[in-house]
N, C-alpha and C positions, 0 to 999 in steps of 0.2 A: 220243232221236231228234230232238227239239228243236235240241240242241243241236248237232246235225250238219250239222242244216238250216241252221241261224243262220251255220255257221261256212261253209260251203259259199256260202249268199248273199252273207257280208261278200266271201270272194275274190274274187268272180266281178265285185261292186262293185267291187271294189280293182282289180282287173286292167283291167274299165271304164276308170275314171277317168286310170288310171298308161298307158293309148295313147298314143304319139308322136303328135303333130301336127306336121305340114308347115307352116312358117308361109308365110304369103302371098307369091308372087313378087314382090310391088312392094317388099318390105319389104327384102331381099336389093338390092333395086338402090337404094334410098334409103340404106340405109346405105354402100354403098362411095361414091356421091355425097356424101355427109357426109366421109366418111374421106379421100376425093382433093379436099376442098376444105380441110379442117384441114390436111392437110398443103401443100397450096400456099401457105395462110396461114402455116402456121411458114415455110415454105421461105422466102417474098417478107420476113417478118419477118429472118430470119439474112440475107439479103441487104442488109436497108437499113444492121443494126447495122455499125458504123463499129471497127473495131480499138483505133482512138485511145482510145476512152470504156474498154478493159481498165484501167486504172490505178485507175478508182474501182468497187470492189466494190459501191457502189449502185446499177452501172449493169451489173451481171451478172444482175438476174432478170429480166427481159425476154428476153435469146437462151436462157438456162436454161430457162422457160417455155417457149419455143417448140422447142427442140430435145426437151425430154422430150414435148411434145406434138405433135409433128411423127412421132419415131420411135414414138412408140408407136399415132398413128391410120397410120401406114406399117405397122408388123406386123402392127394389124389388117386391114389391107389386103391385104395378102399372104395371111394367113389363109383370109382370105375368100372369098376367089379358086384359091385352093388349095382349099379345103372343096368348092367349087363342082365344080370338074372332077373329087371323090374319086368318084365310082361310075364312069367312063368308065374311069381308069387302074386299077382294080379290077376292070373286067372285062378290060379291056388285060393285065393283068400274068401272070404264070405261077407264082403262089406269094407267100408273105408277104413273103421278101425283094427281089421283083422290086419287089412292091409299096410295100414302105418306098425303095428307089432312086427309083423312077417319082419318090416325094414328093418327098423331096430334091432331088432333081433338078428339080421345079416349083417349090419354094420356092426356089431360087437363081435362076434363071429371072425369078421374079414381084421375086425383091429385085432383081435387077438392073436391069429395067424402074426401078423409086424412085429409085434410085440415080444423080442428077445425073454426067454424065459433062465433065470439062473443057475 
């Protein structure tokens, strides 16, 4: 009987402990503030580098640097922003597939915002 008790308490702990927690609304807006200044920093980076300096390969990790670190705090970005408005198009949608369109359809959207136009 002990032992049913024991196992019965461990779950009921485990289930405790393993609740989602919502983290804090400031933290959501601090990080895409992080994310849209990384990427302005690569962006204004790849703008200053100069064409001419491609001939010497020791002069490629600097744009390299900034471009993987550009697109990648840009996807997180998009993410983010996407993640944000998932419970609104969730209720909006009519089914699992409406619901993966709505997404797609927000992630082309949010990338097109990043996305420097000519």
């Amino acid at each position: 009987m002990s032992d049913a008790m024991s196992t019965a308490d461990f779950e009921s702990r485990l289930k405790a402990a393993l609740q989602p927690v919502e983290p804090p609304e400031h933290l959501a807006d601090r990080l895409e503030r992080t994310l849209v200044s990384l990427t302005e920093i690569a962006a204004d980076e790849l703008e200053s580098w100069e064409l001419s300096s491609m001939r010497d390969p020791r002069n490629w990790v600097r744009p390299v640097v900034a471009t993987v670190i550009g697109a990648t705090a840009g996807t997180g970005l998009v993410v983010l922003r996407v993640r944000g408005r998932h419970r609104r198009r969730k209720a909006q949608s009519h089914g699992p597939i409406d619901l993966a369109e709505r997404t797609v359809r927000d992630l082309a959207d949010e990338a097109r915002k990043l996305i420097p136009r000519p």
